[in-house]
C-alpha positions as CSV (number, residue, x, y, z in Angstrom):
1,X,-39.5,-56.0,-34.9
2,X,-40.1,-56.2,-31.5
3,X,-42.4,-53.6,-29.6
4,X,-43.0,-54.6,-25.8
5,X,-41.8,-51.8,-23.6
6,X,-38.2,-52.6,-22.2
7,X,-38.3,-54.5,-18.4
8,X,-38.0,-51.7,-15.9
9,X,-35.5,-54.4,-14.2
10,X,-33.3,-54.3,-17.1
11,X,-32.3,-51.0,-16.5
12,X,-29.0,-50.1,-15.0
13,X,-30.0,-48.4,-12.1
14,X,-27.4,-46.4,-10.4
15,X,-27.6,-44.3,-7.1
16,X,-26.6,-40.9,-6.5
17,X,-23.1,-39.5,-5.8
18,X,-20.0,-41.6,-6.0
19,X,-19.9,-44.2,-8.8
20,X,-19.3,-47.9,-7.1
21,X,-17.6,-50.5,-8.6
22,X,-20.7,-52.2,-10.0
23,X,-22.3,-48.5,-11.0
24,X,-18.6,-48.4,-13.3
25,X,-19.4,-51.8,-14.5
26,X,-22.6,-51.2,-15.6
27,X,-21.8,-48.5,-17.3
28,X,-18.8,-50.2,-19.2
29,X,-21.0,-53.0,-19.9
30,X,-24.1,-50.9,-21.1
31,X,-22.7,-47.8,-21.9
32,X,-25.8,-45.7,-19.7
33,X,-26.8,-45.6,-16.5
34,X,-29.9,-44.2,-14.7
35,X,-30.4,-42.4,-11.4
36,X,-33.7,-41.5,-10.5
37,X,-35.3,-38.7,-8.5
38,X,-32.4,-36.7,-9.2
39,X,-34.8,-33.3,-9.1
40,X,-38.0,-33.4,-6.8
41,X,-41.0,-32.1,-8.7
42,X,-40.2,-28.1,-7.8
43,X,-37.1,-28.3,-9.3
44,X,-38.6,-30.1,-12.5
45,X,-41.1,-27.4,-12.7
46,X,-38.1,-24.7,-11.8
47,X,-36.4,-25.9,-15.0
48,X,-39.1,-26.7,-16.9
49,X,-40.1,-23.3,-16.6
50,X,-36.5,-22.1,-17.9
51,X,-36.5,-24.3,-20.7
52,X,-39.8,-23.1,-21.7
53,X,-38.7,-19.3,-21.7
54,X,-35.1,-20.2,-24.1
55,X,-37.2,-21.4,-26.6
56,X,-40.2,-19.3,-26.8
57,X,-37.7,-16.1,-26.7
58,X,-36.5,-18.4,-29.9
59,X,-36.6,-17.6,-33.9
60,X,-40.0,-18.4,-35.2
61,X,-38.9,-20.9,-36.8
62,X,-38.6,-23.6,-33.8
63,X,-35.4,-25.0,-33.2
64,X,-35.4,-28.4,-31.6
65,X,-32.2,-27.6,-29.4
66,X,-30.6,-24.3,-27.5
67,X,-27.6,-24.2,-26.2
68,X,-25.9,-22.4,-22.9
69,X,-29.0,-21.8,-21.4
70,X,-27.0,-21.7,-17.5
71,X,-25.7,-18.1,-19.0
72,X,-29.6,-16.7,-18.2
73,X,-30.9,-19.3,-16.4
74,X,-29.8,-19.8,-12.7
75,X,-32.2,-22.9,-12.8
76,X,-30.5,-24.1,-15.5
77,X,-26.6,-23.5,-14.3
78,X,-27.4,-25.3,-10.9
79,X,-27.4,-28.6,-12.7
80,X,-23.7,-28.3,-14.4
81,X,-22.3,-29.5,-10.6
82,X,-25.1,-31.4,-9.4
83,X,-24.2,-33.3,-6.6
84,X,-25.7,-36.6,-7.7
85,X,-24.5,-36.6,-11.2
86,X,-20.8,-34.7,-11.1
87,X,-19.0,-37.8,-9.2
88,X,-20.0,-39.8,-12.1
89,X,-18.2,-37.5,-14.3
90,X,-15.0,-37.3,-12.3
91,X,-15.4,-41.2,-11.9
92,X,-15.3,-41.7,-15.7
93,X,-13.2,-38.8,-16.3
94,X,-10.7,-38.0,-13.4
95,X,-10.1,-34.0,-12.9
96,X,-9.6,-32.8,-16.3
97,X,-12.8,-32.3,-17.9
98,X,-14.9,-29.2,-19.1
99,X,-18.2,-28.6,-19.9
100,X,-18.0,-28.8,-23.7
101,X,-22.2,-27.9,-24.5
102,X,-25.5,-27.3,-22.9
103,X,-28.2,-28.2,-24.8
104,X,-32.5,-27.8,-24.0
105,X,-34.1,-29.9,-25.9
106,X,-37.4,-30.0,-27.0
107,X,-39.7,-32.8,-28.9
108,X,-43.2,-31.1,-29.6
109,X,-46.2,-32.4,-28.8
110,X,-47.5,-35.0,-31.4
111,X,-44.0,-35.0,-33.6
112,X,-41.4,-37.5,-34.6
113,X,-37.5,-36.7,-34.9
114,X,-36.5,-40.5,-35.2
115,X,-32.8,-41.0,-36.3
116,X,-30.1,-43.4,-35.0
117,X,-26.8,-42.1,-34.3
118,X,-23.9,-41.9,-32.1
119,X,-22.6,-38.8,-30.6
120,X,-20.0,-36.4,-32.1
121,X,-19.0,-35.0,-34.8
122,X,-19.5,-35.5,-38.8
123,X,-16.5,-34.1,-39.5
124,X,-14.4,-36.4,-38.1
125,X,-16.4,-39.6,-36.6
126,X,-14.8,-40.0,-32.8
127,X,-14.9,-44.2,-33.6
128,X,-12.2,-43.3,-36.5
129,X,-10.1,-42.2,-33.2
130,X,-9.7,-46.1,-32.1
131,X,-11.6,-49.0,-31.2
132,X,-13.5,-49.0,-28.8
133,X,-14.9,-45.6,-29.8
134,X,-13.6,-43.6,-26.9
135,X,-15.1,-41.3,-24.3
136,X,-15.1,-38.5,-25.9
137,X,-18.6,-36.7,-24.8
138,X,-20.3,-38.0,-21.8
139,X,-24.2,-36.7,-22.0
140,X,-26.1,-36.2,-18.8
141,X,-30.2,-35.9,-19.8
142,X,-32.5,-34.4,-16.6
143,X,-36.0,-35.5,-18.4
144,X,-38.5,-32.7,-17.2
145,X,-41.6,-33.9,-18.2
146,X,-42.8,-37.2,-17.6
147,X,-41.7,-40.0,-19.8
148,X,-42.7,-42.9,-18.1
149,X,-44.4,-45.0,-20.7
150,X,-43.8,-45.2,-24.7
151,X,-44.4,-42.6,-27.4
152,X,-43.4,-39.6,-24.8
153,X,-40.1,-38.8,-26.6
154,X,-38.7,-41.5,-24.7
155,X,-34.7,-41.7,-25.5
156,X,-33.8,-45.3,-27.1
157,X,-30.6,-46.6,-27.0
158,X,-29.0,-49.8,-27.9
159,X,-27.1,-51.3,-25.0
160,X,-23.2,-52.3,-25.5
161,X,-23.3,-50.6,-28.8
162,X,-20.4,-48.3,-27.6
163,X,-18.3,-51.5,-28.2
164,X,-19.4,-52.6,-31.1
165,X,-16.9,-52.3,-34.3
166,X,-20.2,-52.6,-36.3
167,X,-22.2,-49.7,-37.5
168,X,-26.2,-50.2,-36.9
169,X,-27.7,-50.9,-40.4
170,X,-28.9,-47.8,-42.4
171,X,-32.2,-49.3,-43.2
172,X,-33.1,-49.5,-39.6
173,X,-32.1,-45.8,-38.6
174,X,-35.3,-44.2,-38.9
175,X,-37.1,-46.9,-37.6
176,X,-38.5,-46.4,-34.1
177,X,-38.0,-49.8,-33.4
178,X,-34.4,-50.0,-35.0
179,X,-33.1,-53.4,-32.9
180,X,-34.6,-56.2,-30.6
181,X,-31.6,-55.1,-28.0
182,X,-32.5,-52.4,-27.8
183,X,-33.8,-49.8,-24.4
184,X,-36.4,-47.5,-24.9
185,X,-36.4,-45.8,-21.6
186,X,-39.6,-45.3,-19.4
187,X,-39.1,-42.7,-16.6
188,X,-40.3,-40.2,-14.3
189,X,-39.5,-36.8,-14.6
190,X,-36.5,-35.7,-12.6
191,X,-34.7,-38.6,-13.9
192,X,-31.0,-38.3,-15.1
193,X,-29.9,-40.7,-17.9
194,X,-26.0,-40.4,-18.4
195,X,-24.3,-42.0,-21.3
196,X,-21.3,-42.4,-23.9
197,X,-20.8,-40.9,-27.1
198,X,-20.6,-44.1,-28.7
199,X,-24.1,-45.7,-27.7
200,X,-26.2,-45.8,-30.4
201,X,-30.0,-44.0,-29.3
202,X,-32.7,-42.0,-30.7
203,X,-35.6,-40.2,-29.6
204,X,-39.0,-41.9,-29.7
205,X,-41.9,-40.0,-31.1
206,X,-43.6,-38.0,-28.7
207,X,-47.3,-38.5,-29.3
208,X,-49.0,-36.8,-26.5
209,X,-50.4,-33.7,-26.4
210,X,-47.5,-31.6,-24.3
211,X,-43.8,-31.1,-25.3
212,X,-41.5,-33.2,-24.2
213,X,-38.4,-31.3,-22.6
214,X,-34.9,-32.6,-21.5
215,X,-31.8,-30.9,-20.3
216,X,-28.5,-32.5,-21.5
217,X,-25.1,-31.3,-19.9
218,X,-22.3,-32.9,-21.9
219,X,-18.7,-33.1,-20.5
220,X,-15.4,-33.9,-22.5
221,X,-12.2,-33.8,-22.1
222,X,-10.6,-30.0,-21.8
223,X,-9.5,-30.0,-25.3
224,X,-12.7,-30.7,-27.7
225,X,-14.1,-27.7,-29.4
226,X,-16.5,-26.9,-27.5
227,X,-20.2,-26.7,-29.3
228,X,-23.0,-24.7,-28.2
229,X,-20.9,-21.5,-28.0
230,X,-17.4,-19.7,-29.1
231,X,-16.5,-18.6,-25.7
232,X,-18.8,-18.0,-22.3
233,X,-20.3,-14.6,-21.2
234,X,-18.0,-12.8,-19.1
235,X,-20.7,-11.7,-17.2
236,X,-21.7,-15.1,-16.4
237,X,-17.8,-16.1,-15.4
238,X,-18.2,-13.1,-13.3
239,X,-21.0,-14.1,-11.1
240,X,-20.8,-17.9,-11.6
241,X,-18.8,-20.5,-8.6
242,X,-15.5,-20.8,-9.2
243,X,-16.0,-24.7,-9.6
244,X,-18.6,-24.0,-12.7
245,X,-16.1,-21.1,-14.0
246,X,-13.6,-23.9,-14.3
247,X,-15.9,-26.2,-15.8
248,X,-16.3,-23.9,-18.7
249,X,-12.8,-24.3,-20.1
250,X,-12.2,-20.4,-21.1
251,X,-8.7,-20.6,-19.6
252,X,-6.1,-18.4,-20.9
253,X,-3.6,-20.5,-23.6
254,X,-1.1,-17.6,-24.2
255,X,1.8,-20.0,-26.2
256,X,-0.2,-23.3,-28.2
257,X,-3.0,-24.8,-26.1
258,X,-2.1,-25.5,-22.3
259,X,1.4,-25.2,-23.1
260,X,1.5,-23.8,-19.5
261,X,-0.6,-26.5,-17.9
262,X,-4.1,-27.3,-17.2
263,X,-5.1,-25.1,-14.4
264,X,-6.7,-27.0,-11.3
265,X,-10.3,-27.6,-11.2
266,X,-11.5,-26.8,-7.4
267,X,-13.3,-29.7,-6.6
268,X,-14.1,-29.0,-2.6
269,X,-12.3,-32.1,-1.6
């Protein structure tokens, strides 16, 4: 199988802020996009340094991936409305989205978690919805520590898979290098990687001799379950923007779900 490193030019670079036409395009064509220098280096470090402290406060027994880290973390819940990234959202969503999980991930130093999949949920497969597999989650990833050759804990993906009515073969799903299409993404720290539920990726080993840490915000439509909590912290609605309170979806549903409408989300313009 093939092994070179993936042409930085391949990648579909996007800018920050407003998605143009050919950012949309890329995106519908890849099913990712890339914006670099998202967060300068103190604000890698600033998160970083949150993400360290969720999972050493952790169980012993090391979990890979915390959720709603933004309730403790004001490093942490300045990144669900980042500037650069949340245009993008509204781009691909529109205004009726929610924050549906925050997850900090973490690939230890020297470790392999290698498994092809698509985003969702195994109870009920989001491409059993239709064809193409719809947006369901959208997954922004803010890589903290530097990833920018192979064997870091790179994420892979596979390019166009989103549209593909063909699963990826089991026999190549725990293999690092699963496909000859696909992108194993080299990148700085500070990097944001943003891409649909239906791409097929992977994380590559990480065999360096620091943890690899990434941030993923992931954004759905106002109705999915949402999965890295039952409900948010009061206390963190209390203090929180009213922009991010909206974000995460604990409206009030007195009758059957937003049988009295979606409230507005207040987007400054």
């Amino acid at each position: 199988m093939q092994r070179e490193a993936t042409p930085k030019e391949l990648y579909p670079l996007a800018q920050p802020g407003p998605m143009t036409e050919m950012e949309r395009f890329m995106f519908e064509s890849f099913g990712y996009i890339l914006i670099e220098d998202v967060l300068s280096e103190d604000e890698c470090d600033e998160v970083l340094e949150a993400a360290k402290r969720l999972h050493h406060s952790a169980p012993k027994e090391r979990l890979l991936q915390l959720g709603k880290g933004f309730e403790t973390e004001p490093s942490i819940e300045s990144l669900i409305d980042h500037p650069a990234v949340l245009p993008k959202v509204r781009a691909l969503y529109g205004d009726r989205f929610v924050l549906q999980a925050a997850w900090c991930t973490v690939q230890p130093a020297g470790s392999q978690s290698v498994g092809w999949h698509q985003d969702g949920s195994s109870a009920y497969e989001f491409k059993h919805l239709a064809y193409p597999t719809p947006l369901v989650q959208l997954r922004a990833s803010y890589s903290l520590t530097d990833q920018s050759e192979l064997f870091m804990g790179n994420m892979m993906l596979i390019p166009g898979s989103h549209r593909s009515p063909v699963d990826l073969p089991k026999d190549a799903r725990k293999e690092i290098f699963a496909s000859p299409i696909q992108h194993s993404i080299r990148c700085k720290r500070g990097t944001m990687l943003l891409f649909h539920n239906g791409v097929w990726h992977s994380p590559m080993p990480n065999d360096m001799d620091f943890d690899r840490y990434n941030m993923h915000f992931i954004y759905s439509p106002p109705w999915l379950r949402r999965s890295d909590r039952f409900s948010t912290d009061p206390a963190f609605l209390e203090h929180t923007t009213p922009l991010r309170r909206a974000l995460m979806g604990d409206y009030e549903r007195p009758d059957t779900p937003f049988a009295g409408g979606f409230p507005e989300i207040p987007f400054e313009d």
